[in-house]
C-alpha positions as a Markdown table, in Angstrom:
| # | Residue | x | y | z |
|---|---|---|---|---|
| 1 | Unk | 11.2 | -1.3 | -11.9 |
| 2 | Unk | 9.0 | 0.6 | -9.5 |
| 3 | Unk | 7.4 | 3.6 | -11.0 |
| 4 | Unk | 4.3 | 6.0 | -10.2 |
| 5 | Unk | 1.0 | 4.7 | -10.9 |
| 6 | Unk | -1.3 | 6.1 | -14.0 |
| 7 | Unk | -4.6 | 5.0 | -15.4 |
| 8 | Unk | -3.4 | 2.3 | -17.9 |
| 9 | Unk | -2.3 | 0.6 | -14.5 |
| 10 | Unk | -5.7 | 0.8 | -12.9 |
| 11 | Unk | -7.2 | -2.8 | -13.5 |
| 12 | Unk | -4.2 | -4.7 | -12.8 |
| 13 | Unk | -3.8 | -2.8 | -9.6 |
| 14 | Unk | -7.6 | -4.1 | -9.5 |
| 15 | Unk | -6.5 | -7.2 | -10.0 |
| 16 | Unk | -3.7 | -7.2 | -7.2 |
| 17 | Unk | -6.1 | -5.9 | -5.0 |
| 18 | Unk | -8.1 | -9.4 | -5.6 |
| 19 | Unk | -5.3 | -11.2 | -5.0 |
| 20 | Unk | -4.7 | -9.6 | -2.1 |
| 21 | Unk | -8.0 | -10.0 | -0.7 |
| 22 | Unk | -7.8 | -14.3 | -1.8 |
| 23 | Unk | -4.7 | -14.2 | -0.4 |
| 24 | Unk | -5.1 | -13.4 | 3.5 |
| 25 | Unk | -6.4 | -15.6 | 5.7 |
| 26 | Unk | -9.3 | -12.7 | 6.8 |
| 27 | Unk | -12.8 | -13.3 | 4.9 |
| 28 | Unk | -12.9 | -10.7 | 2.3 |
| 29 | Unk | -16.1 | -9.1 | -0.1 |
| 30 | Unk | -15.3 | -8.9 | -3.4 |
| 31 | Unk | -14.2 | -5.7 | -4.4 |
| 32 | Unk | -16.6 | -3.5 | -6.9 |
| 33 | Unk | -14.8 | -2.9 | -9.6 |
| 34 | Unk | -16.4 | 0.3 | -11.0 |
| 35 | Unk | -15.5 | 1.9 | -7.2 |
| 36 | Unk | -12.1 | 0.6 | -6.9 |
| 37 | Unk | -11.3 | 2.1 | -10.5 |
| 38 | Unk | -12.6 | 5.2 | -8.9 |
| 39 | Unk | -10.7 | 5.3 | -5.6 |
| 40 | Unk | -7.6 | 4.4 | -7.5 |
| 41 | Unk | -8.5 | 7.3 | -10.4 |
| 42 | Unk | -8.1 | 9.4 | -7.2 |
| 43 | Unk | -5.2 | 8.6 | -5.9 |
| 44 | Unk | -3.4 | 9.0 | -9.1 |
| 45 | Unk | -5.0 | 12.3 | -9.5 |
| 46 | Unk | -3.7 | 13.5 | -5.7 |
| 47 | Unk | -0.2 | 12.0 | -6.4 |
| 48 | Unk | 2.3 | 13.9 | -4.7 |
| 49 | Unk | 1.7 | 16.4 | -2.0 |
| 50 | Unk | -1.7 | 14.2 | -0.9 |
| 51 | Unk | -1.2 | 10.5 | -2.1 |
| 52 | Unk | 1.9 | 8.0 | -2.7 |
| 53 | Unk | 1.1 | 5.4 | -5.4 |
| 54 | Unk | 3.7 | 3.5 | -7.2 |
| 55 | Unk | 3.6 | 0.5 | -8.7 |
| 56 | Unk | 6.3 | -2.2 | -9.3 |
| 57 | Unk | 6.5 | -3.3 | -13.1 |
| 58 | Unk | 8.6 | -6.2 | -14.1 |
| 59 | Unk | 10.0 | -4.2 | -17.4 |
| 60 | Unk | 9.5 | -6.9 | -19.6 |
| 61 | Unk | 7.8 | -4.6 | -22.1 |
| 62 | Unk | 4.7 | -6.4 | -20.9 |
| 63 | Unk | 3.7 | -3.7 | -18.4 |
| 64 | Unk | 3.2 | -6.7 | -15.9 |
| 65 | Unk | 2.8 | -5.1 | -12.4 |
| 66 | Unk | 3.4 | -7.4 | -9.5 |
| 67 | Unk | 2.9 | -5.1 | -6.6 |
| 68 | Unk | 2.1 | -1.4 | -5.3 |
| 69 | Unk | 1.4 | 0.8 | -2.6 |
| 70 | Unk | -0.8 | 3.4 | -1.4 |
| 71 | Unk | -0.7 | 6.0 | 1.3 |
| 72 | Unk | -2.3 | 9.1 | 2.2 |
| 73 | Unk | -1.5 | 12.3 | 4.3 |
| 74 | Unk | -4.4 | 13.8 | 5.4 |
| 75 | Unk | -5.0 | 16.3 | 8.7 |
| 76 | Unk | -5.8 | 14.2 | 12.1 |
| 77 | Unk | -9.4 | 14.4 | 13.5 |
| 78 | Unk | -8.4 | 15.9 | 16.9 |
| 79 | Unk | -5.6 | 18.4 | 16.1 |
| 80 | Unk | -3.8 | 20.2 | 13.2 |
| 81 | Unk | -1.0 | 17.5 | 13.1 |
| 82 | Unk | -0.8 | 15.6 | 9.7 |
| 83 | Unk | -1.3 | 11.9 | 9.7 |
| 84 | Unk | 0.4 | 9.5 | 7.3 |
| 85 | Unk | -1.1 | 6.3 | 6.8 |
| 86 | Unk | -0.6 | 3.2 | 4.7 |
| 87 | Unk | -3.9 | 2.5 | 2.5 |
| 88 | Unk | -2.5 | -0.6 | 0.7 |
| 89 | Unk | 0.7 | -2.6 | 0.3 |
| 90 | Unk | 0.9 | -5.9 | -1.7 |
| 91 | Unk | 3.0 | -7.9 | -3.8 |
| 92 | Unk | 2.8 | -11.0 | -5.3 |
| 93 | Unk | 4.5 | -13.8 | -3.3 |
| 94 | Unk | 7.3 | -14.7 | -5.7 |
| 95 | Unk | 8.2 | -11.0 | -5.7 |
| 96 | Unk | 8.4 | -10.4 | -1.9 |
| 97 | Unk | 12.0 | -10.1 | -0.4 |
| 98 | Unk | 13.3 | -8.9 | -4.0 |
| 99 | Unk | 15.0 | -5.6 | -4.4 |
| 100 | Unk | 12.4 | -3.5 | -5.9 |
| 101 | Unk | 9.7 | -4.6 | -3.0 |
| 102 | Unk | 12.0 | -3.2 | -0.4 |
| 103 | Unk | 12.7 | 0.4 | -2.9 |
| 104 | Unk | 8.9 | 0.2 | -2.9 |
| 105 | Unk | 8.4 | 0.8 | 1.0 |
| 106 | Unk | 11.3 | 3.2 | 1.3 |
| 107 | Unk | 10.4 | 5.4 | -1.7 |
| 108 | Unk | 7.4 | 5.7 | 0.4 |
| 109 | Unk | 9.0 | 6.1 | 3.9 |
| 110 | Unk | 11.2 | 9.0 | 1.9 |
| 111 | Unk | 7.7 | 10.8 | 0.7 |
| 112 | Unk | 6.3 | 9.9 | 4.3 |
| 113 | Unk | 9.0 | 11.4 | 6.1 |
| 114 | Unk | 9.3 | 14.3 | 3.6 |
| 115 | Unk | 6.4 | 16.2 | 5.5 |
| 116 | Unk | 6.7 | 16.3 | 9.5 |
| 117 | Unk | 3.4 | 14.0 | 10.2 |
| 118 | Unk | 2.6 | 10.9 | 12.3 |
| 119 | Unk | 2.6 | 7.9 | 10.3 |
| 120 | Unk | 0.9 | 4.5 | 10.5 |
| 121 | Unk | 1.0 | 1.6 | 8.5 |
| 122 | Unk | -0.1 | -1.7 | 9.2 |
| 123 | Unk | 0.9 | -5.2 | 9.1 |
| 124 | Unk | -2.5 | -6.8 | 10.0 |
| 125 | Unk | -3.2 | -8.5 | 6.2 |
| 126 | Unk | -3.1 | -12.0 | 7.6 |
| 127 | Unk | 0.2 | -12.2 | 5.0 |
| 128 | Unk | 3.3 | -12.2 | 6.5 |
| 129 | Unk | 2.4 | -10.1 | 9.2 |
| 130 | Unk | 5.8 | -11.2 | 11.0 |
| 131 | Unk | 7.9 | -9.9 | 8.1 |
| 132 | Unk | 6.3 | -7.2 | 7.3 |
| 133 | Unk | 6.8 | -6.4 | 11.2 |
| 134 | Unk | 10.4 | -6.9 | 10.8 |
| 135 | Unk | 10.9 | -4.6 | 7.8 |
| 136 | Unk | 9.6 | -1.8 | 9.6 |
| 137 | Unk | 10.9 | -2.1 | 12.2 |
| 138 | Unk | 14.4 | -2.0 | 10.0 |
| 139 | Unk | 13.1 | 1.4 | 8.9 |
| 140 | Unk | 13.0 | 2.5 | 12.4 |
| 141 | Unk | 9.3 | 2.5 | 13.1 |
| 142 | Unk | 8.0 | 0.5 | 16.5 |
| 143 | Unk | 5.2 | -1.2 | 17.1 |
| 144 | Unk | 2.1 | 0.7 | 18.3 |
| 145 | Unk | -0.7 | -0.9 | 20.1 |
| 146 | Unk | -2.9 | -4.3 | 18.7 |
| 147 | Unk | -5.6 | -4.3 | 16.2 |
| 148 | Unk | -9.0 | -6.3 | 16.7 |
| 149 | Unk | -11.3 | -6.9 | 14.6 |
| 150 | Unk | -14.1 | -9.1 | 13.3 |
| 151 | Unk | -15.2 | -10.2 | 9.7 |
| 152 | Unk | -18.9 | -10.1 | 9.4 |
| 153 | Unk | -19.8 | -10.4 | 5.6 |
């Protein structure tokens, strides 16, 4: 079932974030828990009109969430155009390729797509980049540019 986020969710979406962050081949720091509760706090507050969150809860009256997203549309640095951008996409491997991981990233191409902006998410986790290439691509958006980078924790 993929539903909006809300503060009971916040430190399993923690905990997904750590996954996440085990999970890609990229060295990682481990996250800070009191400011991720915070970031994520804020994103639930701005839900709507400024932030997509949603999580994906297996309804087994467990309230076991196995993935979520995060994006933001904020104004662009160098103009008055609106920017959408993917802050965080992950589900847990035996989830991917289900149903409710694809409703997950076009409930938030729908709310992306709602507002005229340029939008930008990223497949550069080190997790199924290839995949997650392909499934955008299905939703009509192309490839744009490389990303380089260099983990120095």
């Amino acid at each position: 079932m993929i539903r909006s986020a809300h503060y009971g969710d916040i430190p399993q979406v923690a905990g997904l974030i750590s996954d996440f962050y085990q999970e890609s081949k990229y060295d990682a720091p481990p996250i800070n828990p009191e400011k991720t509760a915070h970031v994520l706090k804020a994103y639930i507050d701005d839900a709507g009109e400024k932030s997509f969150f949603e999580v994906i809860d297996t309804d087994d009256r467990k309230n076991t969430l196995v993935g979520f997203m995060i994006g933001e549309r904020t104004h662009d640095l160098w103009s008055d155009a609106l920017k959408t951008v993917e802050v965080a996409l992950y589900v847990r491997p035996l989830f991917r390729g289900r149903p409710s991981a694809g409703r997950l990233l076009l409930n938030f191409a729908k709310w992306a797509e709602a507002v005229p902006s340029m939008i930008r998410v990223e497949a550069s986790s080190g997790i199924t980049e290839e995949n997650a290439a392909r499934v955008y691509a299905k939703l009509g958006w192309s490839r744009r540019g490389t990303l380089h980078g260099v983990e120095l924790h």
